[in-house]
C-alpha positions in Angstrom: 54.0 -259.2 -44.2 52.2 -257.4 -47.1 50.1 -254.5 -46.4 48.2 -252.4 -49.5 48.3 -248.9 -49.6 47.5 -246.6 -47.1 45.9 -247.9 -43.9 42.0 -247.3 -43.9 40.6 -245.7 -40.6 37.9 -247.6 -38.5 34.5 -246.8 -40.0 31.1 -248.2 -38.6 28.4 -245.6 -40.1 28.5 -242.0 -41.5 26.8 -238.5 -42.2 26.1 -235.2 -41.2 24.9 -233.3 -38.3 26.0 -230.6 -36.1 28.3 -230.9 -33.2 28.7 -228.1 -30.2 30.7 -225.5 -31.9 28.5 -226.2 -35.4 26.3 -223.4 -37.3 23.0 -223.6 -38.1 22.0 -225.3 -41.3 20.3 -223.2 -44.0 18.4 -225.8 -46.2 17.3 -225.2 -50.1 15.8 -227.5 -52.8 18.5 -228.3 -55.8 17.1 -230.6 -58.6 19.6 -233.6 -59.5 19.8 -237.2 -59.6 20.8 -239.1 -56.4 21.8 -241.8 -58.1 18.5 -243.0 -59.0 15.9 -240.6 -58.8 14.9 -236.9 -59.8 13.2 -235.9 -56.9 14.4 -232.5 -55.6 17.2 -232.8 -53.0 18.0 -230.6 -50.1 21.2 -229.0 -50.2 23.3 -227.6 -47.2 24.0 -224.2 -48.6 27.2 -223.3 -45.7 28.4 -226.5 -46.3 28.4 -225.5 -50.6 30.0 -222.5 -49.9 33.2 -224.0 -47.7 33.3 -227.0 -50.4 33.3 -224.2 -53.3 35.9 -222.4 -51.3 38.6 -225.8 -51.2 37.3 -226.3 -55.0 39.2 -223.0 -55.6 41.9 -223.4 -53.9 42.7 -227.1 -54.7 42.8 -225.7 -58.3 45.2 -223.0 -57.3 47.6 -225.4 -56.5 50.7 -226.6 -58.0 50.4 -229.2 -59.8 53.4 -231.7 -58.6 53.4 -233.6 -61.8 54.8 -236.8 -60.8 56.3 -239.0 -63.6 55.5 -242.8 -64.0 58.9 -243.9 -62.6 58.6 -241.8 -59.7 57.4 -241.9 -56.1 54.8 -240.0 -54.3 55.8 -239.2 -50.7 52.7 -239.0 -48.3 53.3 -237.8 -44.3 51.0 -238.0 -42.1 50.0 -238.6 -38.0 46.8 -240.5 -37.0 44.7 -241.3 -34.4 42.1 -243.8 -33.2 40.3 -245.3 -30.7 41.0 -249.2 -31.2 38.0 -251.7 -30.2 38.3 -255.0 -28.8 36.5 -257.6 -27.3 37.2 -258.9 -23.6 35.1 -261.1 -21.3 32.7 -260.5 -23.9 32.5 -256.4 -23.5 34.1 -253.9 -25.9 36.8 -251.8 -24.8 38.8 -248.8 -26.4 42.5 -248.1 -26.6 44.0 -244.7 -27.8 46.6 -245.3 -30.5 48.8 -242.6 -32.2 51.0 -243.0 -35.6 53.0 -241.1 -37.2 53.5 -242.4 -40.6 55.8 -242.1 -43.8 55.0 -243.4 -47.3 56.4 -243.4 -50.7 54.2 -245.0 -53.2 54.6 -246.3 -56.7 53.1 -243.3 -58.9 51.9 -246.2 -61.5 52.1 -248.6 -59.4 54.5 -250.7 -61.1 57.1 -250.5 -58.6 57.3 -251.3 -54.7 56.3 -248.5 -51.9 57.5 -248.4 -48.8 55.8 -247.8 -45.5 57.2 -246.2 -42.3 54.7 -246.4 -39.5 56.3 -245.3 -35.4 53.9 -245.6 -32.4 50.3 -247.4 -31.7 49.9 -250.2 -30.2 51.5 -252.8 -32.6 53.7 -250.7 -34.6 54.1 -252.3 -37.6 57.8 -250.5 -38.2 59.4 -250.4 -41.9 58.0 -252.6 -44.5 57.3 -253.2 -48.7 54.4 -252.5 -50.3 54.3 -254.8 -52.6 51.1 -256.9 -54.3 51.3 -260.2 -56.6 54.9 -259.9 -56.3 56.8 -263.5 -56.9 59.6 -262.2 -55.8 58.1 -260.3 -52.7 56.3 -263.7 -51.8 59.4 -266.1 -51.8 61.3 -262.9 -49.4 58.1 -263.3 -47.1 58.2 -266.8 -47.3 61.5 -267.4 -46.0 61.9 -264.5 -43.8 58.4 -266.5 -41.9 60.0 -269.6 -41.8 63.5 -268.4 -39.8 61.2 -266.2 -37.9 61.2 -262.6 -38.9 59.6 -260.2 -41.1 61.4 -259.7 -44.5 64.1 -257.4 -44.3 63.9 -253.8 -45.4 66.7 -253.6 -47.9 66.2 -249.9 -49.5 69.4 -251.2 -52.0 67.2 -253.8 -52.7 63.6 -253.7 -53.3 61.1 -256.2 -54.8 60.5 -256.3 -58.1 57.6 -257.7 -59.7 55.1 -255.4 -57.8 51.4 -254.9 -58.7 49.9 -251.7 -56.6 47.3 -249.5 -57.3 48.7 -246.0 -59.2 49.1 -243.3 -56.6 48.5 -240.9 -59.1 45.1 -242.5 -60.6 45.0 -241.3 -64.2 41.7 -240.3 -66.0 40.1 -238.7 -63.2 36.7 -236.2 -64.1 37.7 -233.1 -63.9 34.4 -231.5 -64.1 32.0 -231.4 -61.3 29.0 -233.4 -62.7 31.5 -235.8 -64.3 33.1 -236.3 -60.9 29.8 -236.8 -59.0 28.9 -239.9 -60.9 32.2 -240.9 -60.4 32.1 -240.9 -56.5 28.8 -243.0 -56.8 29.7 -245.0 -59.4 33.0 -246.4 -57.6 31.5 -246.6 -54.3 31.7 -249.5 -52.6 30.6 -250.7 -48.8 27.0 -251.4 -47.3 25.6 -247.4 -46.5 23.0 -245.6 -48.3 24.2 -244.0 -51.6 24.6 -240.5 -50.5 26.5 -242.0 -47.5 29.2 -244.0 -49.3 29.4 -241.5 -52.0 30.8 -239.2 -49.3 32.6 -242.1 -47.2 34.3 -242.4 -51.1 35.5 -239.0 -51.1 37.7 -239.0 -48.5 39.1 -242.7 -49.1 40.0 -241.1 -52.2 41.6 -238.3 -50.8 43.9 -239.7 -48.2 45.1 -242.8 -50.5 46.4 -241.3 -53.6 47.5 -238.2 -55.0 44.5 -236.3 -57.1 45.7 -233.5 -59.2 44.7 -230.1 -58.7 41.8 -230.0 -61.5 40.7 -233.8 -60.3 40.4 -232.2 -56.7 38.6 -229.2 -57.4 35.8 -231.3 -59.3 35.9 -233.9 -56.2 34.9 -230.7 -53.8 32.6 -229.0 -56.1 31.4 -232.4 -56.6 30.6 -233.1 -52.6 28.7 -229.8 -52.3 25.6 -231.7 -54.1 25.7 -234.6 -51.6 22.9 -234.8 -49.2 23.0 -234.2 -45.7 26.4 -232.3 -45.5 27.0 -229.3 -43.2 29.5 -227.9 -41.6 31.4 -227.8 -38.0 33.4 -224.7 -37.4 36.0 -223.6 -35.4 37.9 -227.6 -35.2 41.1 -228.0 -34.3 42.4 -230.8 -36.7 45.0 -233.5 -35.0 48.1 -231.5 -36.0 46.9 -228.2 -34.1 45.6 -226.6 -37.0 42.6 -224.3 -37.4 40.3 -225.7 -39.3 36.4 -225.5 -40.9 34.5 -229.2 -41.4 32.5 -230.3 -43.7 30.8 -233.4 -42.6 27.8 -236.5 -42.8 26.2 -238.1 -39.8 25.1 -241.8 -40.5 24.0 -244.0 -37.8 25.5 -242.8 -34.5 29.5 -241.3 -36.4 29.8 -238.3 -38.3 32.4 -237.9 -41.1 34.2 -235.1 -41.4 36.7 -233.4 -43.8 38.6 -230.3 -42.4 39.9 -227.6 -44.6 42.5 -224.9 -43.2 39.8 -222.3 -41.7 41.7 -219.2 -43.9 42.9 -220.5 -47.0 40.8 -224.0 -47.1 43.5 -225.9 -47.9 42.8 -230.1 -47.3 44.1 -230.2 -43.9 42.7 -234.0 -42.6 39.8 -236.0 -41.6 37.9 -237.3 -38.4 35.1 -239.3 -37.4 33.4 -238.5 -34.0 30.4 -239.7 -32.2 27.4 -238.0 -33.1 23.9 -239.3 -31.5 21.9 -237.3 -34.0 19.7 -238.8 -37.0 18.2 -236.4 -38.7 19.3 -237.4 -42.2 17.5 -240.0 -43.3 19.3 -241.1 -47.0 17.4 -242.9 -49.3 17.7 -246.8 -49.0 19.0 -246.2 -45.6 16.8 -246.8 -41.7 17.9 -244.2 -39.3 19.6 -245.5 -36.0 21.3 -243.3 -33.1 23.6 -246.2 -32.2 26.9 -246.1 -32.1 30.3 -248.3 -31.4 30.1 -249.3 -27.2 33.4 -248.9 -26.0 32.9 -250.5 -22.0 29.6 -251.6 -22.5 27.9 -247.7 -23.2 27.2 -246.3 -25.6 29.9 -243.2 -26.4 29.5 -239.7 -25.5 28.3 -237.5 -27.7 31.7 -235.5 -29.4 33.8 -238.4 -28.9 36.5 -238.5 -31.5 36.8 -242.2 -32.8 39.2 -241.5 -35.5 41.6 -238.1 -36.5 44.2 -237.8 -39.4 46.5 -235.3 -39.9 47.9 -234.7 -44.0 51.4 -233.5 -43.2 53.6 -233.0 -46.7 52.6 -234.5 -50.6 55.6 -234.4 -52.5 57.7 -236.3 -55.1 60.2 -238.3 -55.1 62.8 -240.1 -57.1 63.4 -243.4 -54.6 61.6 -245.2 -51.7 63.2 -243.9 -48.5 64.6 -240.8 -50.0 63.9 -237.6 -48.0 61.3 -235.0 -50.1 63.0 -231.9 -50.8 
């Protein structure tokens, strides 16, 4: 079994609104481009101050400068509330992970994967893309019956993954606002997936310190982001959000609420649609999980960054 990167959360739309325990929004014109257009945007300005806050303090960080031959180590729990259909209605089940990963920092080599609880827990396995070798381990390990064995002595060679360091980021704001539109890619609105991109980004790869800052700085221009306070993030952490609402589910990023620090991500139910994106038609629906539509609050999806560090090996413990 091959799996790519870091598994992606559930998402059915996105945006920003506020929640019980939100602030009110303070709303003034800022002139930019939306990614077609000069018309003058409206600009959260609590939700610019938070973002400018983790801009200064993802710069502040040590830079972990991991070398091409090198792993980056990602830890991390998660949660989500899995869909399925039966008899024809949808139903939700809780699953909690906890998860390990090493990844290739240029890719070039294979990552491993570590992933306890949920309901199908997929266990230890490569990460390994257009891999010959990987392929003729799957191969035979499907046709006596198993997955392929985890043999940390041993890994694949021949393995194709995306960098977990991604070189040539922006590291100026501007630069790294076209960026997030530019590279965008799903069915929302613009705004919408320009901010859905930011915290795929985020959670899948390691963005240095510089990158980072520019990434937040970047989201303060986004339309339709404000803020949540007082959240409690999955690891028990106090947090401040910064989020979108789009069509029933608001997105949220969490900071640490004293030292704003990337703490995580959720998305929860959020009935309100207000924010109406260019190119997008404003609906209040929302995943049915037994047939109704969700309660407003409901958290569909949590995640919970743990440790970043480096290391020298798949497997091998971060110091």
């Amino acid at each position: 079994m091959r799996a790519q990167g870091r598994r992606r959360p559930l998402r059915w739309g996105l945006g920003a609104v506020l929640v019980a325990g939100g602030v009110a929004a303070v709303l003034v014109p800022l002139q930019g481009r939306d990614g077609g257009g000069d018309a003058p945007r409206q600009v959260n300005v609590a939700a610019t101050e938070v973002l400018s806050r983790a801009s200064r303090a993802a710069a502040a960080q040590p830079d972990l400068k991991p070398r091409p031959g090198q792993f980056l180590y990602f830890e991390s729990r998660a949660f989500q509330i899995a869909i399925s259909v039966q008899d024809g209605r949808a139903k939700g089940a809780e699953e909690r992970t906890y998860r390990k990963d090493w990844l290739s920092v240029d890719g070039r080599r294979a990552g491993l994967m570590q992933v306890t609880g949920g309901v199908d827990p997929l266990g230890t396995m490569w990460l390994c893309n257009g891999s010959a070798d990987y392929d003729r381990r799957e191969a035979a390990a499907k046709a006596k019956g198993h997955q392929a064995k985890v043999d940390l002595a041993d890994p694949p060679t021949g393995c194709h993954n995306q960098p977990a360091a991604p070189p040539g980021l922006p590291t100026e704001a501007g630069a790294m606002r076209a960026w997030l539109y530019k590279h965008s890619e799903g069915g929302n609105p613009p705004d919408v997936q320009a901010f859905v991109t930011l915290g795929d980004t985020i959670r899948a790869q390691y963005i240095r310190p510089a990158s980072l800052a520019a990434m937040f700085k970047a989201a303060a221009t986004i339309p339709g982001v404000t803020v949540t306070r007082n959240v409690v993030d999955l690891a028990g952490r106090k947090g401040i959000a910064v989020g979108q609402t789009w069509q029933g589910i608001r997105y949220e990023v969490i900071f640490d609420a004293a030292t704003y620090r990337f703490l995580g991500e959720r998305q929860l139910v959020d009935h309100d649609d207000s924010f109406r994106p260019k190119g997008g038609k404003p609906s209040v629906s929302s995943t049915p999980v037994q047939g109704k539509r969700e309660k407003q609050g409901t958290v569909m999806y949590a995640s919970a960054q743990l440790k970043v560090a480096v290391t020298d090996r798949p497997g091998q413990a971060p110091r």
